[in-house]
Biopython code that builds the backbone (N, CA, C, O; Angstrom):
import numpy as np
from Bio.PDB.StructureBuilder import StructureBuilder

atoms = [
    (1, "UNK", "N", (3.645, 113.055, 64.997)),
    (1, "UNK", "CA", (4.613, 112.242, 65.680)),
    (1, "UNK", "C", (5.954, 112.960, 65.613)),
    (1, "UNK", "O", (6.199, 113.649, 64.623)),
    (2, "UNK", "N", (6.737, 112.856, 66.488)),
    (2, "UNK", "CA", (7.689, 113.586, 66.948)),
    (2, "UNK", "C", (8.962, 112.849, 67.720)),
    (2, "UNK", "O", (8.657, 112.175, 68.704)),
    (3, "UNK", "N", (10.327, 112.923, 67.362)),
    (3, "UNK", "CA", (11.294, 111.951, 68.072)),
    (3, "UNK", "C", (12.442, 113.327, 68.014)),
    (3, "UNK", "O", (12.324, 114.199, 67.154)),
    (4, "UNK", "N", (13.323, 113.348, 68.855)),
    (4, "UNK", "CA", (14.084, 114.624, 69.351)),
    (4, "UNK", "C", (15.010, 114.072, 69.184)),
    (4, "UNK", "O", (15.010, 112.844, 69.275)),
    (5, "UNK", "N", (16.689, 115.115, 68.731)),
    (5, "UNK", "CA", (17.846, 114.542, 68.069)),
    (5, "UNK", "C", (18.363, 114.367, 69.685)),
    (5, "UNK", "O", (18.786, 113.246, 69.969)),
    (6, "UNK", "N", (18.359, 115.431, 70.803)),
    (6, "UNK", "CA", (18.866, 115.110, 72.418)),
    (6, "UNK", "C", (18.119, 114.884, 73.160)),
    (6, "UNK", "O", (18.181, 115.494, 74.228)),
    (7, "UNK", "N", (16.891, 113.743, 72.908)),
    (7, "UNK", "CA", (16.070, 113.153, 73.856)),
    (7, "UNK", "C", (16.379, 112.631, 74.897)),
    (7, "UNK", "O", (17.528, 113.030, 75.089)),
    (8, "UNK", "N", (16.088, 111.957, 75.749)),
    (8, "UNK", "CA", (16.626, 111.145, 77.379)),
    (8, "UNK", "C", (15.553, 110.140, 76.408)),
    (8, "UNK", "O", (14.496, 110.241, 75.785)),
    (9, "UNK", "N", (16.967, 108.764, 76.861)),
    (9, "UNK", "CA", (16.109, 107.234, 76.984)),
    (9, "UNK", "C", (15.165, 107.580, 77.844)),
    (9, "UNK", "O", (14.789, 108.603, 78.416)),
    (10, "UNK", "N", (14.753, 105.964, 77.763)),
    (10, "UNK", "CA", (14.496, 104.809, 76.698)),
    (10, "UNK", "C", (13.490, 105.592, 75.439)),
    (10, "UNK", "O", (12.575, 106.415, 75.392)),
    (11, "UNK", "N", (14.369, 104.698, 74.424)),
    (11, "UNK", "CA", (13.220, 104.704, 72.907)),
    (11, "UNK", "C", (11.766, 105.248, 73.022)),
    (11, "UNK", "O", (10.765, 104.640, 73.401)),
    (12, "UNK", "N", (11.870, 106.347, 72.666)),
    (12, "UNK", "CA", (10.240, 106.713, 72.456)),
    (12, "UNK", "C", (10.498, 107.789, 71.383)),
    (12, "UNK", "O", (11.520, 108.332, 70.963)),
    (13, "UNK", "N", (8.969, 107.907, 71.053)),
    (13, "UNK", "CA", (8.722, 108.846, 70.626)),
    (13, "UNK", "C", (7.096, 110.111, 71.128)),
    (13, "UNK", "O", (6.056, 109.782, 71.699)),
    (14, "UNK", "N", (7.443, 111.261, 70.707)),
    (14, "UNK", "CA", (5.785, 111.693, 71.253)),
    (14, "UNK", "C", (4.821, 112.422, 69.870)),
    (14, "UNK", "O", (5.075, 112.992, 68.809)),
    (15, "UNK", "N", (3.590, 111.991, 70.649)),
    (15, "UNK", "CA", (2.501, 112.517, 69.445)),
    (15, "UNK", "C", (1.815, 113.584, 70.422)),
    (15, "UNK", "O", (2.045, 113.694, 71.626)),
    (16, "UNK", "N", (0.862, 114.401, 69.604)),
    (16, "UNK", "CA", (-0.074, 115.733, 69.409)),
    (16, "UNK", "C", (-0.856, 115.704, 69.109)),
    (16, "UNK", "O", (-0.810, 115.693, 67.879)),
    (17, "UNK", "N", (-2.413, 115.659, 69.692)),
    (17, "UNK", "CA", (-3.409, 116.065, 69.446)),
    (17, "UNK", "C", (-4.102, 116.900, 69.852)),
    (17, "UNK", "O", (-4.609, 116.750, 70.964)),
    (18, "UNK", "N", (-4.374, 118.131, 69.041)),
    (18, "UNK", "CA", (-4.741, 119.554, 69.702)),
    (18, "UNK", "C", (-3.725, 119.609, 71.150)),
    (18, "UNK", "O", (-2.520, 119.419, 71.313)),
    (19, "UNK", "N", (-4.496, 119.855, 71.792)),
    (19, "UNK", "CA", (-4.184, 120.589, 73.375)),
    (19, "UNK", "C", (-3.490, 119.310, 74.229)),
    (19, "UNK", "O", (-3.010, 119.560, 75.334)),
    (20, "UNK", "N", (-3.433, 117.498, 73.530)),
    (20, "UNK", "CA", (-3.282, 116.730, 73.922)),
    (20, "UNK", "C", (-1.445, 116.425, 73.079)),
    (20, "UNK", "O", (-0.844, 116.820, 72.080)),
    (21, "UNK", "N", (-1.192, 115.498, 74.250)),
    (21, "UNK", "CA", (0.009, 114.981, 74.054)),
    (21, "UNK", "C", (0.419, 114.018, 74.829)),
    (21, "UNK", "O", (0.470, 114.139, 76.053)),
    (22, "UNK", "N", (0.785, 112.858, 74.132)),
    (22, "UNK", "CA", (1.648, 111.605, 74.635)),
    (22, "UNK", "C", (3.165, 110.770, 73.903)),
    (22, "UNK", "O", (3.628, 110.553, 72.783)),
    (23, "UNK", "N", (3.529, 110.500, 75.393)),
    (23, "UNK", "CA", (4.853, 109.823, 74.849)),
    (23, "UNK", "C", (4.981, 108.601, 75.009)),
    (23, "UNK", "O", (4.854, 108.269, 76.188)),
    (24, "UNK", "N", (5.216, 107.648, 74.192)),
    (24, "UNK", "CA", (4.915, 106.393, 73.797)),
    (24, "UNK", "C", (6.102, 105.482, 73.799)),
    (24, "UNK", "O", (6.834, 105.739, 72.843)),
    (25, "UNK", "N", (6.553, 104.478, 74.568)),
    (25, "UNK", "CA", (8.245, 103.834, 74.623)),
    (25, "UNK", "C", (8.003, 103.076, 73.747)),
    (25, "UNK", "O", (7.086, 102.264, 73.626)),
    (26, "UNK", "N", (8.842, 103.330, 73.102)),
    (26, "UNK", "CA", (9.187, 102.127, 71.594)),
    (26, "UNK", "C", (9.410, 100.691, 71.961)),
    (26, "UNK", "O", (9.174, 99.829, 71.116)),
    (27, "UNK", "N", (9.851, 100.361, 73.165)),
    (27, "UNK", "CA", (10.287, 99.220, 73.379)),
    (27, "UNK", "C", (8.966, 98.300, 74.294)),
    (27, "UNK", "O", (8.906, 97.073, 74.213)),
    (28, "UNK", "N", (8.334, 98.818, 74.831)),
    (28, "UNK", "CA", (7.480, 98.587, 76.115)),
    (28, "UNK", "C", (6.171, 99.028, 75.410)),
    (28, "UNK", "O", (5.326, 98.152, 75.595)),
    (29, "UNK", "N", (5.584, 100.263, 74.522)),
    (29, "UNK", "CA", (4.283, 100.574, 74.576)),
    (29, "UNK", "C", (4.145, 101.331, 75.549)),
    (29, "UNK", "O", (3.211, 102.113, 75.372)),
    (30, "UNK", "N", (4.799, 101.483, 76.762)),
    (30, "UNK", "CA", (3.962, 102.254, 77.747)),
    (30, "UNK", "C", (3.800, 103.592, 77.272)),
    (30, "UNK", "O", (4.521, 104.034, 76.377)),
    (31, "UNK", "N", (2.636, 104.461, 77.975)),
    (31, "UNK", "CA", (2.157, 105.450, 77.344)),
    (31, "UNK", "C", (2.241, 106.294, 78.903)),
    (31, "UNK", "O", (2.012, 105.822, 80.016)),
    (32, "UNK", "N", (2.636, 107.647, 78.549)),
    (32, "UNK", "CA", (2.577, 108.774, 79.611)),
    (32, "UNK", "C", (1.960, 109.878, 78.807)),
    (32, "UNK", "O", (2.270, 109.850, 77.616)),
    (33, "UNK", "N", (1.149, 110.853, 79.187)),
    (33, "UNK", "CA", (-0.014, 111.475, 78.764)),
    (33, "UNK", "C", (-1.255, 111.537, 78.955)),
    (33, "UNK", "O", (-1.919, 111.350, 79.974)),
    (34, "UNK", "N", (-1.439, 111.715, 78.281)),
    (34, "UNK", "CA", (-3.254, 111.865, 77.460)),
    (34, "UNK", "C", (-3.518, 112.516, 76.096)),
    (34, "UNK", "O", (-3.110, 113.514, 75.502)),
    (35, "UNK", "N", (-4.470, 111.409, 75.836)),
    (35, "UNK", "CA", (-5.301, 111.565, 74.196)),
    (35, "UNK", "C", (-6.574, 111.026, 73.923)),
    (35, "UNK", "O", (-6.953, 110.111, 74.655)),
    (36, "UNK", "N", (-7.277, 111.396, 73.053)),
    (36, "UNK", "CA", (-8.792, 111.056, 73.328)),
    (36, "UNK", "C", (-8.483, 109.258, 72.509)),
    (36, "UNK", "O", (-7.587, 108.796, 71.803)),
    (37, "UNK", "N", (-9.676, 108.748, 73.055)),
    (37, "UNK", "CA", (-9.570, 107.531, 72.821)),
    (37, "UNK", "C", (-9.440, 107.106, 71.239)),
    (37, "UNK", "O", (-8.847, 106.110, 70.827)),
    (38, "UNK", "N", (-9.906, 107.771, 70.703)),
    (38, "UNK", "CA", (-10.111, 107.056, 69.113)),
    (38, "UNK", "C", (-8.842, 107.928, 68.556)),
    (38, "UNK", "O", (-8.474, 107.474, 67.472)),
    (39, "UNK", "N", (-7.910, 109.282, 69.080)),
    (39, "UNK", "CA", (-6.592, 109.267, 68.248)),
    (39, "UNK", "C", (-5.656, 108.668, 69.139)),
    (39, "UNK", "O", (-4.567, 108.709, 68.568)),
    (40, "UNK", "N", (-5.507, 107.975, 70.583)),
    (40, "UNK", "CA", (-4.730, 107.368, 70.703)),
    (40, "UNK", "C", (-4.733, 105.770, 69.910)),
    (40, "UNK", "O", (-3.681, 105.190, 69.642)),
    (41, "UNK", "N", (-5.843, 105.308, 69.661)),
    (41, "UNK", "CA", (-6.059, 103.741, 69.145)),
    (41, "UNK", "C", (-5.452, 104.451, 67.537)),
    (41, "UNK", "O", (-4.502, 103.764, 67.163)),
    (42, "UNK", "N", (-5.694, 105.381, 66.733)),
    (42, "UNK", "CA", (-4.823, 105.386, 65.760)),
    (42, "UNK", "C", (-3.452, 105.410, 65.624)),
    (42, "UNK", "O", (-2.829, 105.051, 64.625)),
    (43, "UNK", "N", (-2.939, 105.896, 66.781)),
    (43, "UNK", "CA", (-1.577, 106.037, 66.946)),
    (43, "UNK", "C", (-0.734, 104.870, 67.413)),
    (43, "UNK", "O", (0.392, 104.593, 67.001)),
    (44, "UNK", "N", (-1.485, 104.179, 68.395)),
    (44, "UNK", "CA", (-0.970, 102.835, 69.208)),
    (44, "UNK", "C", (-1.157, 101.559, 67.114)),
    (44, "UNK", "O", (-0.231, 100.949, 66.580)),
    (45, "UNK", "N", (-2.202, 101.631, 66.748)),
    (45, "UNK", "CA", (-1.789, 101.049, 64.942)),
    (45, "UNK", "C", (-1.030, 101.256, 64.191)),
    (45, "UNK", "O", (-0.684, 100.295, 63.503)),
    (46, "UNK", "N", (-0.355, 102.660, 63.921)),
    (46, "UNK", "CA", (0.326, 103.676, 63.739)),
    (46, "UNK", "C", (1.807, 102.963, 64.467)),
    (46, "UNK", "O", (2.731, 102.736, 63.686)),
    (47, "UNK", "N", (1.960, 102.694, 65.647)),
    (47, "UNK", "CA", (3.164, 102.241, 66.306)),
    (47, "UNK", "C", (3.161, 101.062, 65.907)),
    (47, "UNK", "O", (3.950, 100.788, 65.004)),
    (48, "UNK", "N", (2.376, 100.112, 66.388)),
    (48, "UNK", "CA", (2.357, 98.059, 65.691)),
    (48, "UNK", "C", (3.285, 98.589, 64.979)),
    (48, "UNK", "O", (4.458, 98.778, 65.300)),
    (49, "UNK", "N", (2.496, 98.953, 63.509)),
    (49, "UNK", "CA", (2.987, 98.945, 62.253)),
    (49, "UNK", "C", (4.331, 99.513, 61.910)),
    (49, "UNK", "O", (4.888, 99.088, 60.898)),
    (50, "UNK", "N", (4.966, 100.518, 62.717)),
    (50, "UNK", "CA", (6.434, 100.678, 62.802)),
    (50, "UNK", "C", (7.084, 100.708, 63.642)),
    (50, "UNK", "O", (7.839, 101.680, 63.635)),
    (51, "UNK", "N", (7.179, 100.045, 64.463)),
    (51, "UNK", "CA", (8.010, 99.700, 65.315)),
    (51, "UNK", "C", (9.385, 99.867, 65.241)),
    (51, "UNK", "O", (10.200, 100.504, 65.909)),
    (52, "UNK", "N", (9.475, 98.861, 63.890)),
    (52, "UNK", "CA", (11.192, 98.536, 63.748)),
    (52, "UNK", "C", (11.879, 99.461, 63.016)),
    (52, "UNK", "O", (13.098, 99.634, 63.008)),
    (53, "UNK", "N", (10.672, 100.306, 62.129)),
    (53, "UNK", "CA", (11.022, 101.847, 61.899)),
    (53, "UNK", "C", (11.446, 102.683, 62.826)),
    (53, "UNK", "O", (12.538, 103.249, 62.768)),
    (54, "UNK", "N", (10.710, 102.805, 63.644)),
    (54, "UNK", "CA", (10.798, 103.867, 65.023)),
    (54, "UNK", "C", (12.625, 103.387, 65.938)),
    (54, "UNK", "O", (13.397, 104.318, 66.167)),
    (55, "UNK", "N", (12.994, 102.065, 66.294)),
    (55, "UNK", "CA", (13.727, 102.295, 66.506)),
    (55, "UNK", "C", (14.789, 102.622, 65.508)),
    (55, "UNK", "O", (15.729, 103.330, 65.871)),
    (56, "UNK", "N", (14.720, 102.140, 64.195)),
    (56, "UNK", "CA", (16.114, 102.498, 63.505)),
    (56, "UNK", "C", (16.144, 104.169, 63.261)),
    (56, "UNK", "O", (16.981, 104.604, 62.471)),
    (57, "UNK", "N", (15.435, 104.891, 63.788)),
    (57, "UNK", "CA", (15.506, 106.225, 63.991)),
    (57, "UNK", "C", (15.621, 106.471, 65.612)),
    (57, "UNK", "O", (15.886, 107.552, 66.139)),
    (58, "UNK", "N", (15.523, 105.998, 65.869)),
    (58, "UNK", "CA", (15.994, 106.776, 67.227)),
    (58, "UNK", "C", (17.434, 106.010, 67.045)),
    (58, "UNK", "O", (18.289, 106.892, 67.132)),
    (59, "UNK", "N", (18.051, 104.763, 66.832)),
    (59, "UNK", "CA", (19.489, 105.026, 66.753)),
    (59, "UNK", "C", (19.829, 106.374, 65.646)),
    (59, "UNK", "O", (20.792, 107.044, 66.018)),
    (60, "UNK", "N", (19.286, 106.759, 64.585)),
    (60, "UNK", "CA", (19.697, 106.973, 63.517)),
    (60, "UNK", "C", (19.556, 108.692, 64.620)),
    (60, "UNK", "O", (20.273, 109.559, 64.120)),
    (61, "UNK", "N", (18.834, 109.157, 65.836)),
    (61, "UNK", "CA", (19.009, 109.925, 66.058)),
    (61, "UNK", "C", (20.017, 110.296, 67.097)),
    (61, "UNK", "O", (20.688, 111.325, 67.164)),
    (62, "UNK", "N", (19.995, 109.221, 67.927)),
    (62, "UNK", "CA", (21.575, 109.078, 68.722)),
    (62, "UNK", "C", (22.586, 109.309, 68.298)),
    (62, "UNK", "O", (23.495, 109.794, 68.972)),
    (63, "UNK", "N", (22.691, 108.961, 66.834)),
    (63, "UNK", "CA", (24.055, 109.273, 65.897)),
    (63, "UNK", "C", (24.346, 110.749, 65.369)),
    (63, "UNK", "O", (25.297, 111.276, 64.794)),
    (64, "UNK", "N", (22.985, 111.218, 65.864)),
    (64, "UNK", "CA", (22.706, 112.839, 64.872)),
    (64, "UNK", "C", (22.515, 112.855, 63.434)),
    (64, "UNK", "O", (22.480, 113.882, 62.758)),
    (65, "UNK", "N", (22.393, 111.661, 62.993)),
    (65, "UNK", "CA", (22.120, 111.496, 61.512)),
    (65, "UNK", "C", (20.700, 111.846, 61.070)),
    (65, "UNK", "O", (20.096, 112.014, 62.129)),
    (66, "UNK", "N", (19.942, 112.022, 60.162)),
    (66, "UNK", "CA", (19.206, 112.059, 59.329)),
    (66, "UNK", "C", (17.766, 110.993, 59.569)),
    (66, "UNK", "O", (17.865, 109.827, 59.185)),
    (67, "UNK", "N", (16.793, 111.349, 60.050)),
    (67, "UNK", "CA", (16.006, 110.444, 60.661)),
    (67, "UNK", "C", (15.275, 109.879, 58.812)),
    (67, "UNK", "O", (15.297, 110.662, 57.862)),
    (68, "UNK", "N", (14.809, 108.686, 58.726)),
    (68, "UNK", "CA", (14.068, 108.344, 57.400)),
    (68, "UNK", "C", (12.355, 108.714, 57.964)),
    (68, "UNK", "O", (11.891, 108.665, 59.103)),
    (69, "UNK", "N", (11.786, 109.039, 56.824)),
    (69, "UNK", "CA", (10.374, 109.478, 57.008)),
    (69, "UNK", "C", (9.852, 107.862, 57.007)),
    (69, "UNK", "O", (10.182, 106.813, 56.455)),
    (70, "UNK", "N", (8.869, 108.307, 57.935)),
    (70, "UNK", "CA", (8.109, 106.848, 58.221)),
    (70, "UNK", "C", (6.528, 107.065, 57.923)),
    (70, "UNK", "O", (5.946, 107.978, 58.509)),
    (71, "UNK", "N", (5.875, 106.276, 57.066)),
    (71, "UNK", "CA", (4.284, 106.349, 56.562)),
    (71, "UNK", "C", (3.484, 106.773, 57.599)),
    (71, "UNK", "O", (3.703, 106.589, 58.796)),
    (72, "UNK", "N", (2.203, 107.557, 56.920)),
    (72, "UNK", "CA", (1.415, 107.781, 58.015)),
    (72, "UNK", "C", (0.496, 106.578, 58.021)),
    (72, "UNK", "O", (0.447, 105.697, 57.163)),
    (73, "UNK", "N", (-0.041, 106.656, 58.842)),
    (73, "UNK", "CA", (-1.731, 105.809, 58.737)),
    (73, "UNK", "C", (-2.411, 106.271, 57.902)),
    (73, "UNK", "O", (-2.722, 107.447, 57.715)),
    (74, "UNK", "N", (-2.832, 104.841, 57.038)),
    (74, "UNK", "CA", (-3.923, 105.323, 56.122)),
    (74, "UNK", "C", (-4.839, 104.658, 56.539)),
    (74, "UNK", "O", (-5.957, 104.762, 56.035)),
]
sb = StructureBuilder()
sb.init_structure("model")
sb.init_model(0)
sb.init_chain("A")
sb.init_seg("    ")
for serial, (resi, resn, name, xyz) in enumerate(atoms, 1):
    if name == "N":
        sb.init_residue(resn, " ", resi, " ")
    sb.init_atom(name, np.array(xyz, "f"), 0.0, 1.0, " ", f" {name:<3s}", serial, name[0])
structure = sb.get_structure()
């Protein structure tokens, strides 16, 4: 998972799998990409579960500050 300090809105962030890649809006869920089905369903659990993480880093990256590490999926 991946969030950029001079990204273009809206809130997202993007993930990597092998040769695959998607970008995921923090606010909406919508998804642009492709990923195989069983690592996007880890990642879309992966998002539920931080959400309110994910945005206080993308302000925290708007500011240029110091993003906080956020758990992986276990």
């Amino acid at each position: 998972m991946r969030m950029y300090y001079r990204d273009h809105a809206p809130p997202h962030f993007h993930a990597e799998y092998g040769e695959y890649e998607v970008t995921i809006d923090i606010l909406t869920g919508v998804i642009t990409g492709h990923f195989p089905k069983r690592a996007l369903k880890a990642v879309l659990e992966w998002y539920e579960l931080h959400k309110d993480e994910l945005l206080q880093d993308w302000k925290l990256a708007e500011q240029r500050e110091p993003l906080e590490p956020i758990q992986p999926l276990e």
